[in-house]
C-alpha positions as CSV (number, residue, x, y, z in Angstrom):
1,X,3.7,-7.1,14.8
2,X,6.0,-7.0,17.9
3,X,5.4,-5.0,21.4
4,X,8.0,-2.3,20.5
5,X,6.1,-1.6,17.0
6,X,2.5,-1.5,18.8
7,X,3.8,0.7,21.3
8,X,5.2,2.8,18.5
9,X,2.2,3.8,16.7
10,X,0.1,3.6,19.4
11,X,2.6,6.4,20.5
12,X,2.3,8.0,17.1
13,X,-1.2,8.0,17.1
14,X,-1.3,10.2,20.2
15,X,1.0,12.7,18.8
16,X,-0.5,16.0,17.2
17,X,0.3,16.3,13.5
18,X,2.4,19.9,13.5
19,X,1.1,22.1,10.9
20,X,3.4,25.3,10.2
21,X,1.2,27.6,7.8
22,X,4.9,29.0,6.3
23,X,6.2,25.7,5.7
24,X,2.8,23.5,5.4
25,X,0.2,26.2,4.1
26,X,-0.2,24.8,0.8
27,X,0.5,21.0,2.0
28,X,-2.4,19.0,1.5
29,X,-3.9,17.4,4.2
30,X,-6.2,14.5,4.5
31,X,-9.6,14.5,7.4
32,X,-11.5,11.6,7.7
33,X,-14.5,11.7,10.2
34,X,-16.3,8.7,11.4
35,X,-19.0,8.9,8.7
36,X,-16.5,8.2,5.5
37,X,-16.6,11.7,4.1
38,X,-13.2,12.8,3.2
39,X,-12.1,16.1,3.4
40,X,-9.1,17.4,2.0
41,X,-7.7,20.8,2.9
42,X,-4.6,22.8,2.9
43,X,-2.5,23.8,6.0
44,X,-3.4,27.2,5.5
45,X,-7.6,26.5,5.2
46,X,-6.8,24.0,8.6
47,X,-5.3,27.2,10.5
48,X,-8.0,29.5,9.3
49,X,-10.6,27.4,10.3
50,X,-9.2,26.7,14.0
51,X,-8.9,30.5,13.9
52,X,-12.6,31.2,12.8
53,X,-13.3,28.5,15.6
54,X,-11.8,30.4,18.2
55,X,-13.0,34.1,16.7
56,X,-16.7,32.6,16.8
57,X,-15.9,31.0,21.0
58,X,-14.8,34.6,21.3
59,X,-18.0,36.5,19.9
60,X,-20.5,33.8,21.9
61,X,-18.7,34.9,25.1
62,X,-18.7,38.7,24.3
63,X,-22.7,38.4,23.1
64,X,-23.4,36.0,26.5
65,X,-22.0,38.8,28.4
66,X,-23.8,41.6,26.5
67,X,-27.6,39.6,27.2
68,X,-26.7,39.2,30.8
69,X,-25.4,43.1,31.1
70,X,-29.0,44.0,29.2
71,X,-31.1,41.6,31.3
72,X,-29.4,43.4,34.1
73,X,-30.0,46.7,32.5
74,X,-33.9,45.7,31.5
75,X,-34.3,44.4,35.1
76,X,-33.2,48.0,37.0
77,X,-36.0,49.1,34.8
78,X,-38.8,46.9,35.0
79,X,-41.0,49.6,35.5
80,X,-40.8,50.6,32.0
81,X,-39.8,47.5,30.3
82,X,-42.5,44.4,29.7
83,X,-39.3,42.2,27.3
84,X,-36.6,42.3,26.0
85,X,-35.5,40.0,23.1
86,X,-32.4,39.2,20.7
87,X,-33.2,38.3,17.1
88,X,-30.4,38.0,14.4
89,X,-30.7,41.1,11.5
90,X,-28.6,40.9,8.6
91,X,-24.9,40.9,10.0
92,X,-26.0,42.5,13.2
93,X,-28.1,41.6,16.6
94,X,-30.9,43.7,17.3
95,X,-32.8,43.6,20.0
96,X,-36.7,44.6,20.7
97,X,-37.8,46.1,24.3
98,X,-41.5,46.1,24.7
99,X,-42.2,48.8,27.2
100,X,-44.7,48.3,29.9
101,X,-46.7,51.6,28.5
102,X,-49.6,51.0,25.5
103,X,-48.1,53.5,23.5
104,X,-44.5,54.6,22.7
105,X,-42.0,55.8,25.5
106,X,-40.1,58.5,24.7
107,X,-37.9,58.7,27.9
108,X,-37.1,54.9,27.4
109,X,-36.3,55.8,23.7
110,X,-33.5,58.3,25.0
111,X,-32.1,55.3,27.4
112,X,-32.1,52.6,24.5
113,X,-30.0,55.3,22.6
114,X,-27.5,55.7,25.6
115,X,-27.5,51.5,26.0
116,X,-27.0,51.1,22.5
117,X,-23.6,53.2,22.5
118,X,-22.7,51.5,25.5
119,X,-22.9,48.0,24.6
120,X,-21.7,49.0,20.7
121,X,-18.4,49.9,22.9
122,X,-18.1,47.3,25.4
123,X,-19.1,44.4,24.0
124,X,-16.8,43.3,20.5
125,X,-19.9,41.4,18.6
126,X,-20.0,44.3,15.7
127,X,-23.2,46.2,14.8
128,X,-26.3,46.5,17.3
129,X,-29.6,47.9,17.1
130,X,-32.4,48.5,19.8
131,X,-35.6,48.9,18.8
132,X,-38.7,49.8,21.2
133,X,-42.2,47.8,20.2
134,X,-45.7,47.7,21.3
135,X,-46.9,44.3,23.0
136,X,-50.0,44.0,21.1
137,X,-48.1,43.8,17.5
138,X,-44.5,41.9,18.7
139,X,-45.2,39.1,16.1
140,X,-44.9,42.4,13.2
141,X,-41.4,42.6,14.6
142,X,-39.8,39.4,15.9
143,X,-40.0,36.0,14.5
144,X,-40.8,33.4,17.0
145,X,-38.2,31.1,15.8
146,X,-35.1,33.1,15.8
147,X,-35.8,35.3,18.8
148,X,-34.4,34.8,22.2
149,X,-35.8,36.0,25.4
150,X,-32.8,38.3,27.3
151,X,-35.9,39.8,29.9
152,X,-39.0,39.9,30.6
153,X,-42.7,38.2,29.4
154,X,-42.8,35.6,27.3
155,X,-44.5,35.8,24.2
156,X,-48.0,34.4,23.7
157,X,-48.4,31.8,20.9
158,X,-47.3,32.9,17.8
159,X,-50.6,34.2,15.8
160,X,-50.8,35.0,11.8
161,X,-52.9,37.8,10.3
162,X,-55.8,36.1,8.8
163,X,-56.2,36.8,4.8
């Protein structure tokens, strides 16, 4: 192969592949990852998935931002509030605040209903719920493995309900 022909594909090689979803969307294209699995898809499903991939970039930003503005939130109220944590419901997040109280709060109730239409508002992630929980019986409510901490206490080790 001569220099000018390397130096061509190596060029080529470097070059995006244009894909046009009026003139390409039903154009089949080829992907090959390092493992050997082969993918074909059409210009259309390669746009929509480089638009889910920036729509889901989008949503982790606007939910990062919504846990910092609740830690914030929890944390101007740490008087009343023991934890806060994230756990993933059906097509929403809801999140749990354990107040600092042994029984329920009522005046933090009103405030989780004023933060909820806040951050339904502010933050573009879709459907939220807050829910208030007592300490002693978090593990009726959150599963360790999915929850996140935004504030607060960590929770004690996991413990089942013996038959």
């Amino acid at each position: 192969m001569s220099e000018s022909s390397a130096n061509a594909q190596n060029l080529a090689a470097t070059e995006p592949v244009k894909i046009q979803e009026d003139r390409d969307g039903e154009r089949r294209f080829l992907l090959h990852p390092e493992n050997d699995d082969l993918f074909v898809r059409t210009g259309k499903q390669v746009i929509d998935a480089c638009r889910l991939g920036i729509s889901v970039e989008l949503w982790l930003q606007e939910l990062r931002g919504m846990f910092s503005d609740v830690a914030k939130w929890a944390t101007e109220r740490k008087q009343k509030i023991r934890g806060c944590y994230a756990s993933p419901r059906a097509a929403r997040v809801t999140l749990f605040f354990i107040p600092t109280a042994e029984q329920f709060d009522f005046d933090l109730a009103d405030e989780l209903t004023e933060l909820n239409t806040r951050l339904v508002k502010q933050f573009n992630i879709g459907m939220i719920e807050t829910h208030q929980i007592p300490w002693a019986e978090w593990d009726r409510f959150l599963d360790p493995e999915s929850a996140r901490a935004i504030y607060g206490d960590v929770l004690p080790a996991h413990h089942s309900v013996d038959p």
